[in-house]
N, C-alpha and C positions, 0 to 999 in steps of 0.2 A: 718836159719832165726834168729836162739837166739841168733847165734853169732853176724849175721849183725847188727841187733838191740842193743846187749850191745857196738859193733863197735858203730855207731850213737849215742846214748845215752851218749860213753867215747867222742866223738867228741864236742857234745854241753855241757857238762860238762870242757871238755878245753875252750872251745871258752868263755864260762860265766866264767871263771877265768882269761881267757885272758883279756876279756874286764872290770872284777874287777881290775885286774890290774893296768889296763891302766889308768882307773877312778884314782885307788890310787894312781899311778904316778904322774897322771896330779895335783892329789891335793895336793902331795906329795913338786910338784915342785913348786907351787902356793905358798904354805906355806913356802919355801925355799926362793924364790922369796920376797915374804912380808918381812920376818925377814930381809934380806938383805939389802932391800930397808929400813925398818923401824931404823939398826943400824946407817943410813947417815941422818935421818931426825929429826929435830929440834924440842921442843913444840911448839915452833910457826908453825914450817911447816906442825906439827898436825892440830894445832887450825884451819889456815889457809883452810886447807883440810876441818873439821870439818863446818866450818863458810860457804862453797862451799856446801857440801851436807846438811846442814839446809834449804838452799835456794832452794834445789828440793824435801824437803820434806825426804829427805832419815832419817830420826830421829834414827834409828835403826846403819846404819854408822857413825853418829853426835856421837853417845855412842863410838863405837870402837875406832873413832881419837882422841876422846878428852880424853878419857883413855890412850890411849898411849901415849897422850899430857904429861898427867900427871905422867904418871913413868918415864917421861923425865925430869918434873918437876915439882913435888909433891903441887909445890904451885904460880901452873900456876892462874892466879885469873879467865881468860879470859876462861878458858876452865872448871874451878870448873863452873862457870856462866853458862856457854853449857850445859856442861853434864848435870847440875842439869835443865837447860830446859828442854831437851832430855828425861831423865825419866818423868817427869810430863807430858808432852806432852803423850810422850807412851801412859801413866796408863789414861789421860784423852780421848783417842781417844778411849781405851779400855774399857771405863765406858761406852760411848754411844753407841759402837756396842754393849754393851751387854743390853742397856734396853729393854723393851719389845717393841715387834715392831720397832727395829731400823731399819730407812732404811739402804739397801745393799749400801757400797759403789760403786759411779761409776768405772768403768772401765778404764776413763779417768785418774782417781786420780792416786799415787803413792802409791806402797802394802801396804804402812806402813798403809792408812788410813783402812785395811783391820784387825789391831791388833784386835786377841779378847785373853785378858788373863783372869785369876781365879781374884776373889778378894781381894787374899792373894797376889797376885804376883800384881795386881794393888797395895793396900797399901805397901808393901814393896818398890815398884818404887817410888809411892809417898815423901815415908820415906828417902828414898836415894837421891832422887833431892833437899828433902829442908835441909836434912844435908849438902848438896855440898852449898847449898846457906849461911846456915851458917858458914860449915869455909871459902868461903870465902866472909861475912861481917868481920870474926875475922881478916881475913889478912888486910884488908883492911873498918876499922872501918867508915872510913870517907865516905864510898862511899855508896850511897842512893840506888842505883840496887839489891844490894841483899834482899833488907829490901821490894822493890818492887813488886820483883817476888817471895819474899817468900808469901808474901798478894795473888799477885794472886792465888797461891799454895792454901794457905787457903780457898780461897775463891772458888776454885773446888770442892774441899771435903764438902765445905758449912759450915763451922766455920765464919760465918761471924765478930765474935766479936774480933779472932784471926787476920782477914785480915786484919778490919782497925784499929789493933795496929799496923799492919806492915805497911800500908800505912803512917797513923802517923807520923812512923819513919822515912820513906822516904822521907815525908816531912820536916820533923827537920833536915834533914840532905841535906835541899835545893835542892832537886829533881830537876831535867830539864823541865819531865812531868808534872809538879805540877797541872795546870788545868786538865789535864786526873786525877791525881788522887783525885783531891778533889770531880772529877763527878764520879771515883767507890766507896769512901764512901758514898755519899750522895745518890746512888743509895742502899750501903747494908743497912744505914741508913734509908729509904722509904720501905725496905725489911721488916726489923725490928719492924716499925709499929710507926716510929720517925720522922714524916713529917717534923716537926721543926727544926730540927738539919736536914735533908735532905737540905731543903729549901738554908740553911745557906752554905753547903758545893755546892748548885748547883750556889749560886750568889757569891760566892767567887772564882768559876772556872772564870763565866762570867766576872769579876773584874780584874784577872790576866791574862787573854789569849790575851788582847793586847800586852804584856810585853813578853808571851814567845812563839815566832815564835816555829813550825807550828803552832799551837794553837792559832792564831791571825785572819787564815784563815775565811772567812765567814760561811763556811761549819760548824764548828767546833762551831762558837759562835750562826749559825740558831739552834744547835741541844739542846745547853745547856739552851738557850731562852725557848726552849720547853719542856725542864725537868721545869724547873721554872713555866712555865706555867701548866704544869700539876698537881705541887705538892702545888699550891698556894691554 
């Protein structure tokens, strides 16, 4: 009997090595696979990939392709702009699962809205999305995006005095958005306990949103009427 048993015993002992294995193989050859595939593909064919799984919420992939965007080309602007999404978004999804009483996310959602990290590793994510946004405003001084989403950035963490210098800038630098952002200052503005200056950024949205399609929309100019209205 001692032998049959150490027999069985040495049998499931192979079979769980075997099937370790097999697992390592498989990933073995997965990882083989990627690297192969990843020597023939381009930053933009990164970006491109990247820009695909943002749009299902994969944020966690958005990291992996626009990284390897980037060691294809250090100073991809389009995928610095991603990535530094990518982690703010993370660390932000990861701040509300962790308050008190957060609801569970659905089941319908995609895993990522499932992130819970530390809040060292939340500020670190933080700290690396809005570095990526700043080098690339340096790559590209002119362009009013980085200066936007670094405001927004700020303005999760809840520095509000931080966000709308960056909005600010966004706007000196002829933003597209400009009515969306003259309604999130006058909102941190209202925050703040600066009705007046709120007031001033909510009818200067109302003023410019004929001029910049979407934002010309009725939707758009009912909602800013009624910031107006409420902060009068």
């Amino acid at each position: 009997m001692k032998a049959k048993y150490n027999l069985v015993a040495g049998e499931r002992r192979l079979l769980g090595l075997s099937i370790f294995l097999a697992v390592l193989g498989l990933a073995g050859c997965q990882a083989v696979g990627r690297a192969i595939l990843n020597a023939h593909l381009s930053a933009d064919d990164f970006y491109a990939q990247a820009q695909l799984k943002w749009n299902s919420a994969e944020y966690r992939l958005v990291q992996q392709d626009t990284r390897d965007a980037l060691r294809k080309q250090p100073k991809h602007f389009g995928a610095l702009m991603l990535l530094g999404d990518a982690d703010v978004q993370i660390a932000s999804i990861s701040m509300n699962n962790n308050k008190p009483n957060a609801p569970k996310a659905s089941g319908d959602l995609p895993s990522d809205f499932s992130i819970k990290l530390t809040q060292r590793e939340e500020a670190d994510l933080f700290d690396e999305g809005m570095r990526e946004y700043r080098v690339a405003a340096q790559l590209q001084p002119a362009q009013p995006d980085p200066h936007a989403h670094l405001a927004s950035a700020w303005d999760r963490k809840g520095d509000r005095g931080r966000a709308i210098a960056e909005y600010r800038e966004a706007l000196r630098l002829h933003a597209p958005d400009a009515p969306l952002l003259h309604v999130n200052i006058g909102r941190l503005l209202k925050q703040n306990g600066d009705r007046s200056g709120a007031l001033a950024e909510f009818e200067e949205a109302n003023r410019l949103s004929p001029d910049y399609p979407p934002f010309n929309r009725p939707g758009f100019t009912r909602d800013v009427q009624r910031l107006i209205d409420q902060t009068r």
